[in-house]
N, C-alpha and C positions, 0 to 999 in steps of 0.2 A: 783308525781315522785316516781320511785320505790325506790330510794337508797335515799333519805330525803332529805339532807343539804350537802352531800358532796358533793366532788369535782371527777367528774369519771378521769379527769386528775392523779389522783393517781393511776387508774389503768394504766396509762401510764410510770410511773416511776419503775412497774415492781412489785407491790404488788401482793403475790402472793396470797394471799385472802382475801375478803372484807366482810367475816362471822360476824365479829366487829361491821361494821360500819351498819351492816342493824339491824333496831328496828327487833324484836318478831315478829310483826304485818305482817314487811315486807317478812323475811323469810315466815309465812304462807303463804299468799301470793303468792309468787315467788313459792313455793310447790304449789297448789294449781294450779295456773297457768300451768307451766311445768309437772305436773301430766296429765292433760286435756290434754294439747299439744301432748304429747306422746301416747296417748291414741287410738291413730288413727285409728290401727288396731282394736282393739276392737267395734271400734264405727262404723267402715265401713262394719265387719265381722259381729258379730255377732249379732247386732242390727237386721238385715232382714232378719235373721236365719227363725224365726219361720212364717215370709212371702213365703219361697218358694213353699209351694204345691197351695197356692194363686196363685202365680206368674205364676209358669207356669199354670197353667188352664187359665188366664187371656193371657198369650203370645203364648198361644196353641203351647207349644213347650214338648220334652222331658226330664226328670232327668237329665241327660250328659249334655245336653246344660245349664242348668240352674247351675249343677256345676261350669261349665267352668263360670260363671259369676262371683264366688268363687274366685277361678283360674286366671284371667286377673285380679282383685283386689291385689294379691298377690303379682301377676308378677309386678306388679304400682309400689308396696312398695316399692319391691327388689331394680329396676332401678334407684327408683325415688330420691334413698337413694344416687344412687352414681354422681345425680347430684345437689342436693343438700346441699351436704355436700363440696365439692369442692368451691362452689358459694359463701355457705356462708364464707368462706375462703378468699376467694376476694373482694366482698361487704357488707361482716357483717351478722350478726345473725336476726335482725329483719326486714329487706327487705323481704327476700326470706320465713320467718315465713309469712307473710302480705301477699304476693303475691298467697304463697301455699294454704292459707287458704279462701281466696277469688273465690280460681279456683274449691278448694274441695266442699264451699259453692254451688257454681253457676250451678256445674256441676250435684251434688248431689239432685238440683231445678230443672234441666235440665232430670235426669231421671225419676221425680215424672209425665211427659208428654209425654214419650213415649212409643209405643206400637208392638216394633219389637227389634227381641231376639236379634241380630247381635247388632245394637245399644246398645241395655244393656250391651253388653259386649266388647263392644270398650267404653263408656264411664264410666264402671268401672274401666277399666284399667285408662283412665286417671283421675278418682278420687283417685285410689291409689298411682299414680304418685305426685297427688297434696299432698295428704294424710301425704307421705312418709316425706315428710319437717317438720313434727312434730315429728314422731319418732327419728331424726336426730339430731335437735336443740334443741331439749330436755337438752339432754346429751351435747351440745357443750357450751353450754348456761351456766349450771351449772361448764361447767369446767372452762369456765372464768372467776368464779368469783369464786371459791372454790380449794382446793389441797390438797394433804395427807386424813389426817384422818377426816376432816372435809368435805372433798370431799366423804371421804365412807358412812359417817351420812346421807349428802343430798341426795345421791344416793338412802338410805335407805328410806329415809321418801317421796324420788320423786316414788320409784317404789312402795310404800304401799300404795299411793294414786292411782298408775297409776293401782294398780293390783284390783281394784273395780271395773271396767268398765269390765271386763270379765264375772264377777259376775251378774252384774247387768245388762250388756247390755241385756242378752237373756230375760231375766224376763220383761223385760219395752217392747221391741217388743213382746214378747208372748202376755203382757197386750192389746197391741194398736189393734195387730192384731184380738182380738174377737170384738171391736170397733168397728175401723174402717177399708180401706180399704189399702193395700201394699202402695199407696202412699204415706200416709200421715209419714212413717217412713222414707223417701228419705227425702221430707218436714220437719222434725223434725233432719234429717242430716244437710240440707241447713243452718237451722236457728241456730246448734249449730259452721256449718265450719264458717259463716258471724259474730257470736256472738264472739269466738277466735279471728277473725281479728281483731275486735273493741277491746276487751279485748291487743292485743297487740302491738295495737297503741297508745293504752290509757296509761296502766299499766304496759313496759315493753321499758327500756332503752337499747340502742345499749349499749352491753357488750363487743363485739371485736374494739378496738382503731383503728382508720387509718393506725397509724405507726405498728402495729400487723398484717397487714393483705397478703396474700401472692397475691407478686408481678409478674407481667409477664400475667397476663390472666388468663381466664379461664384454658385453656392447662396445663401452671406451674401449675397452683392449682390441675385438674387432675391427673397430673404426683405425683405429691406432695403426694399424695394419697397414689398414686398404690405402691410408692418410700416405704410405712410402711411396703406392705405385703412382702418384701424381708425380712426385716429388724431382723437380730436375736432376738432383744429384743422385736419384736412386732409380727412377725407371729407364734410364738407357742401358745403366749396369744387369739391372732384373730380367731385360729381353736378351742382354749379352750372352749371360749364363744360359738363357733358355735355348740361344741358338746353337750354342757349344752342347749342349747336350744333345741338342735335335740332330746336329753332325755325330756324335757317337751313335743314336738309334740308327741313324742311317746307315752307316755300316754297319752296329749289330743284326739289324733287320734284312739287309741284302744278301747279307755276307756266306751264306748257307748257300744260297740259289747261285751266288756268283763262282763259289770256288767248287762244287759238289755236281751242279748242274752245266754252268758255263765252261770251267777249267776240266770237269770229268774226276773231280778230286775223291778218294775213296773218305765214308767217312772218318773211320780212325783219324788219317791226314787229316781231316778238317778239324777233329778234337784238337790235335795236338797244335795244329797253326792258331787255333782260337784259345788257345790257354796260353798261345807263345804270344800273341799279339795282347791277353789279360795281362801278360806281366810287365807289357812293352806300356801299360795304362798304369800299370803299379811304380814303373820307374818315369814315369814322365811327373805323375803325381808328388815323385819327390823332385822335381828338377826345384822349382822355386822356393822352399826353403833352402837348397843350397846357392841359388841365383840373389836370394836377398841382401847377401853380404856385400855385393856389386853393385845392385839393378834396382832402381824401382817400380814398384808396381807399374807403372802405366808404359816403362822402357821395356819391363820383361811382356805385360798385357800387349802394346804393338807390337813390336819383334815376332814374338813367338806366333799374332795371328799374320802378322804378312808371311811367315815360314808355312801355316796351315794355307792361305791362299795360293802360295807358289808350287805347295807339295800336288794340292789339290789341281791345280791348273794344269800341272805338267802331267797327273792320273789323266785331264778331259783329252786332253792332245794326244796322247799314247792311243786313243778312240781311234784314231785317224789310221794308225798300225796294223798289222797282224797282231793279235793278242800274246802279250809273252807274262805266261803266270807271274817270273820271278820277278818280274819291274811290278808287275801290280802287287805282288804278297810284300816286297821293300815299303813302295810309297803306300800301302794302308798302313806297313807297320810304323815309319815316320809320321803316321796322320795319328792315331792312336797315340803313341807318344805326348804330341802336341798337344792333342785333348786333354789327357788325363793332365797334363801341366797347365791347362789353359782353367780346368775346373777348379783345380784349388788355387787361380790367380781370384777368379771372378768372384768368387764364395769368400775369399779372402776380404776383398775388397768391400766388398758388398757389406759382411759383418762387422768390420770394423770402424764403418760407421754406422753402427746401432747401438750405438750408446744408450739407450731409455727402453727398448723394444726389440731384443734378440730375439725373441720368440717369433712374432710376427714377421721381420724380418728374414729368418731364417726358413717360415713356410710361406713366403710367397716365392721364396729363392726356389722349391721347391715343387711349388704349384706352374713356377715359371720353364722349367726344368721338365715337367710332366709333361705338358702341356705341348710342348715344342717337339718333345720326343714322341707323343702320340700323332703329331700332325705329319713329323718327318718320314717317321716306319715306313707308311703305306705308299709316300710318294717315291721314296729310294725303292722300292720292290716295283715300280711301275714296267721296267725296261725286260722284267723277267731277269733271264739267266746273263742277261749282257750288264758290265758295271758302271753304263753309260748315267742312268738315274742316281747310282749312289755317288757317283764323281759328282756330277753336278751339283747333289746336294748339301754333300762335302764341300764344297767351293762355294754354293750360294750360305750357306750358313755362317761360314768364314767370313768370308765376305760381308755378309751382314753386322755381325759382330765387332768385323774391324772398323766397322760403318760406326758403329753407335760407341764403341769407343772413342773413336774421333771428335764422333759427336758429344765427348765426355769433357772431352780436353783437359784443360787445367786443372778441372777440381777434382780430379786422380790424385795431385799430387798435394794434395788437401787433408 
């Protein structure tokens, strides 16, 4: 049992966190766990990366199609976010984990056998539909049983775990694929979506109570949702998060063209600087759980984005220069940094006041998140091989965010 000897009846009388009652062991664990869970994207994305020139030659199809397989992955998540977060709101947190991970498994076995592009790309979409119920309860999961500043630690040490999978997914599919053939990474999807199931049937107790749960349907629990983005105290937070992520696509999405194309970087170089700046988003991720013992949210939330504006400004300015790789590989690696610390402020923040509705909470945080990062990509890739468009959008994102925190004020510290 995940929580030992107690009674989860205590989370029923209103305890607002049960950091105490779990051994050492259990917290790794429960990390551990909800790291993986969360991981989704990563695991669906960039795992089959280094499969698509395979692919298509195998589906005799073209580039554009085989992105769009990308693309309807994406689109999974987004959606899949805002029904699973609702759901879990109404029937609890480890249902719909079981069920999404079963479907992620099956489906992900289901593509290792087929041989027409149209199908890859309707059953990616609902692999990232299933998908999406990890990224979701991740975060809902830990807010039930976590709050305050003990909620920003776990935050920290859930996304330092969850930020290795980006690292490492491409590396493990680049290995498989001189092996063996594209399937066998679908195959190696199946067996970890089925392995997660058992892992949360086995090792993972219903954290949302009966009498916790929102009442009236499905519907109420939707509405319940959408009821946050009105919400003064919730929607300047909700586009926060979304702008800080829209700054991380922007340089994921540039970042290829600007050091490969722009700087002449061989790829290897580029692996290795992209897995060096993954860990530079693993150690930023843990900056505020160690900053929480000082700082509060809203002291470490401004600080750290006027540091993402400054680092950012001083990238637009360097424009002005002859281009010198090592000033721009530093300040992306200080931006990245800032990020990954900036995402588990806002996510922080954000969850910790969902007292009635983690669920929904936690996938509009998500939808918002998406959404910002699909809008960002294409605009940071506008300037081509120069990193005039990703600075910029580096800086307007920052910018934005430290905009709507402002606009937050006092009831941060609420």
């Amino acid at each position: 049992m995940l929580y030992g000897h107690f009674d989860i009846k205590i989370i029923m009388k209103g305890l607002t966190t049960l950091e105490p009652l779990l051994s050492r062991r259990r917290q790794i664990w429960l990390t551990l766990l909800l790291g993986t869970v969360s991981a989704t994207g990563p695991l669906a994305i960039d795992l089959y990366l280094p499969a698509l020139p395979q692919m298509r030659t195998q589906f005799m199809t073209n580039a554009s199609l085989m992105q769009l397989s990308i693309t309807s992955c994406l689109v999974g998540l987004a959606l899949g976010q805002l029904i699973a977060g609702p759901f879990s709101d109404q029937y609890g947190r480890k249902k719909p984990l079981i069920i999404g991970f079963l479907i992620f498994g099956l489906v992900s076995l289901a593509i290792a056998f087929i041989h027409s592009i149209w199908l890859l790309i309707g059953l990616r979409f609902i692999q990232g539909i299933a998908g999406a119920t990890g990224q979701v309860l991740a975060r809902a999961v830990a807010r039930d049983l976590f709050s305050g500043k003990k909620l920003t630690r776990f935050y920290a040490m859930l996304n330092t775990v969850n930020g290795v999978f980006p690292i490492i997914a491409p590396i493990i599919g680049g290995f498989m694929i001189h092996y063996v053939d594209w399937e066998a990474i679908f195959v190696l999807l199946a067996f970890i979506g089925l392995a997660i199931a058992l892992a949360v049937v086995w090792g993972l107790h219903e954290t949302l109570p009966v009498n916790q749960r929102q009442a009236g349907g499905y519907k109420s629990a939707f509405l319940a949702m959408g009821g946050l983005v009105v919400q003064p105290a919730f929607w300047p937070l909700i586009l926060a998060t979304g702008l800080v992520y829209g700054a991380l696509f922007s340089y994921i999405s540039a970042s290829t063209f600007v050091f490969q194309t722009g700087f002449g970087m061989p790829p290897q170089t580029f692996s290795l600087l992209y897995a060096f700046n993954g860990l530079g988003i693993v150690v930023g991720s843990n900056l505020p759980g160690q900053l929480a013992k000082r700082f509060s949210n809203r002291q470490q939330l401004t600080g750290l984005l006027l540091a993402a504006m400054a680092v950012s400004a001083v990238l637009l300015v360097s424009l002005l220069f002859p281009a010198n790789l090592w000033l721009v590989i530093g300040l992306v690696l200080l931006l990245v940094i800032l990020i990954g610390a900036l995402l588990t402020l806002t996510v922080t923040v954000i969850m910790d006041r969902a007292t009635t509705n983690a669920g929904g909470a936690s996938a509009v945080i998500g939808l918002s998140q998406n959404a910002c990062g699909g809008i960002a990509s294409p605009l940071a890739g506008m300037s081509g091989s120069s990193y005039a468009a990703m600075a910029t959008m580096l800086f307007a994102c920052s910018a934005g965010a430290y905009g709507l925190i402002r606009f937050q004020g006092h009831h941060l510290d609420h």
